[in-house]
N, C-alpha and C positions, 0 to 999 in steps of 0.2 A: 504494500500500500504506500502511498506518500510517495516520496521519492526511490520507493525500493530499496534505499539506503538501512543497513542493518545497524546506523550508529546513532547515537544519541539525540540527535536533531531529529533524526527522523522519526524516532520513538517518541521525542516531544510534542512534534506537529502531530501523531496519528494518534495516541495512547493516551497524551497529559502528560502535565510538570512529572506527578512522581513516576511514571513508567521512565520518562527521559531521563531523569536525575538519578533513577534506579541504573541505568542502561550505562549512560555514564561512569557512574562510579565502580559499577564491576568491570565495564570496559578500561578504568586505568586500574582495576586492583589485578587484573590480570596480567599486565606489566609491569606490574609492579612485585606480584610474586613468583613470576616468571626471570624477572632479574634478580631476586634477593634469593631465590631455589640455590644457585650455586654454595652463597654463603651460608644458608640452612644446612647445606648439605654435608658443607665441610665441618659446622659445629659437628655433627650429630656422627662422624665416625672419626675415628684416629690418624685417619690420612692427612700427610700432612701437607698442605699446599700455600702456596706463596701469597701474598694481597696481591701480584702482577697477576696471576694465573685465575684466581680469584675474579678481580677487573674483566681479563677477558671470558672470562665462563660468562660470568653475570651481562655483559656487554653481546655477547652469541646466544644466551637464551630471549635475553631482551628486541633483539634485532628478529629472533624465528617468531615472537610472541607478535609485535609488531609487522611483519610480513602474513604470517597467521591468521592476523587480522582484516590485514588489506588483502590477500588475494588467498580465500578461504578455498582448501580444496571442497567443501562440503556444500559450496556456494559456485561451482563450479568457476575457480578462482575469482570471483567478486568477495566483495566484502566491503567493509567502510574503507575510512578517509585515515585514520587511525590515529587520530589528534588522543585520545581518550588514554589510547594505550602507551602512545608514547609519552604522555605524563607520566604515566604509573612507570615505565620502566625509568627515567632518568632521574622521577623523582627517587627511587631506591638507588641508583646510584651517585646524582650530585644533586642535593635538595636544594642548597641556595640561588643555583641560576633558576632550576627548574620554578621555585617557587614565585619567581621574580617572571619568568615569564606565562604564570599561568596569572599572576596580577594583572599583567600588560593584558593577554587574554580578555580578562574580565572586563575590564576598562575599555576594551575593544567593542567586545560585542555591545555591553550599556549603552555604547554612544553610537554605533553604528546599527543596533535592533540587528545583527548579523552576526550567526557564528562563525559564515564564512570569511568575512573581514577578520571576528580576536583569530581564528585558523590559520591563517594568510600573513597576517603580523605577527603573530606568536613565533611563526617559522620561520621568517624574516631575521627576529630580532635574535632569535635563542642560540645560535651558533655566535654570534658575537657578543650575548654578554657569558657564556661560556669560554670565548675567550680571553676577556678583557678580567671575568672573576675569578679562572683559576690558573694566573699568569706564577703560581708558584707552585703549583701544582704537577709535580712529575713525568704525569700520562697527558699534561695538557696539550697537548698536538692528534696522540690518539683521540681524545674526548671531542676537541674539537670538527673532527675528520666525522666524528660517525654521528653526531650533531648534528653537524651540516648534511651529511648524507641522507638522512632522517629527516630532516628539514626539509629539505630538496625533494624527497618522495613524497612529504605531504604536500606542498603547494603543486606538484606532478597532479597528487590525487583530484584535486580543485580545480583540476582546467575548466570546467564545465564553470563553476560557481563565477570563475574568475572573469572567464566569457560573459556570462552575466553581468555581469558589476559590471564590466568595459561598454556592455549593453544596457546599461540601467534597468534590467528585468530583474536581479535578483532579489526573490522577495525577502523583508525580512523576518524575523523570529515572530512568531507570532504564538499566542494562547490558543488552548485547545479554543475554538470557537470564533478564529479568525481573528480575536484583536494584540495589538502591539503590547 
């Protein structure tokens, strides 16, 4: 229904606030324990592995849970935009940019009635204050590389929305019942 779309937006406009807010928030808790899995993993047995190897487990299951999402094989490779999930996963592994750009985010959409707009900005912004906050940060060239990567597959995901906007057809966020 709706856009077809299996992500949060779309569960807003077709379902209501809590089915959307629902959709959401498990759509980033599954990035979010889908990155943190590796570190669970390693508490929970005697093996013993490095915070580098650690980094990149959590960074490879976050990137399958994030793809996962976007091109579901169960969906015959469709799925969402995967804004949702890649909060959850960067939020578990670097929470101060993430937090900083799920603000920008919100401030996005308030002012824009668009989640495509805080989507599109968020993606925009979040590889460069990943760069700029974790400039003492040791893996900060890695972090920043799969940021941006991630970034770049979401505004990818957005062609259509973004077409819109350039069209002034995209509508905005609206309450179940049509209004802003």
């Amino acid at each position: 229904m709706g856009s077809r779309n299996i992500g949060a937006t779309n569960a807003y406009r077709v379902l209501g606030a809590r089915w959307g807010i629902l959709v959401f928030i498990l759509d980033a808790a599954k990035g979010f324990l889908a990155a943190r899995a590796p570190l669970l993993v390693w508490r929970a047995t005697v093996v013993s592995a490095s915070a580098d190897a650690i980094l990149i487990a959590s960074l490879a299951a976050g990137i399958a849970a994030i793809l996962g999402h976007m091109f579901s094989p169960w969906l015959g490779f469709r799925g969402g935009r995967g804004v949702a999930t890649s909060l959850g996963v960067f939020l578990s592994i670097i929470p101060v940019p993430t937090l900083l750009v799920f603000a920008l985010w919100t401030v996005l959409v308030l002012l824009s009635k668009r989640v495509s707009v805080g989507s599109i900005g968020a993606a925009l912004a979040y590889p460069v204050l990943v760069f700029f906050l974790l400039r003492h940060d040791e893996h900060r060239i890695l972090l920043v590389s799969i940021a941006g990567a991630v970034s770049l597959l979401v505004i990818v995901r957005h062609k259509a929305n973004i077409e819109r906007l350039l069209a002034g057809t995209e509508p905005p966020l609206t309450r179940p019942g049509g209004t802003p």
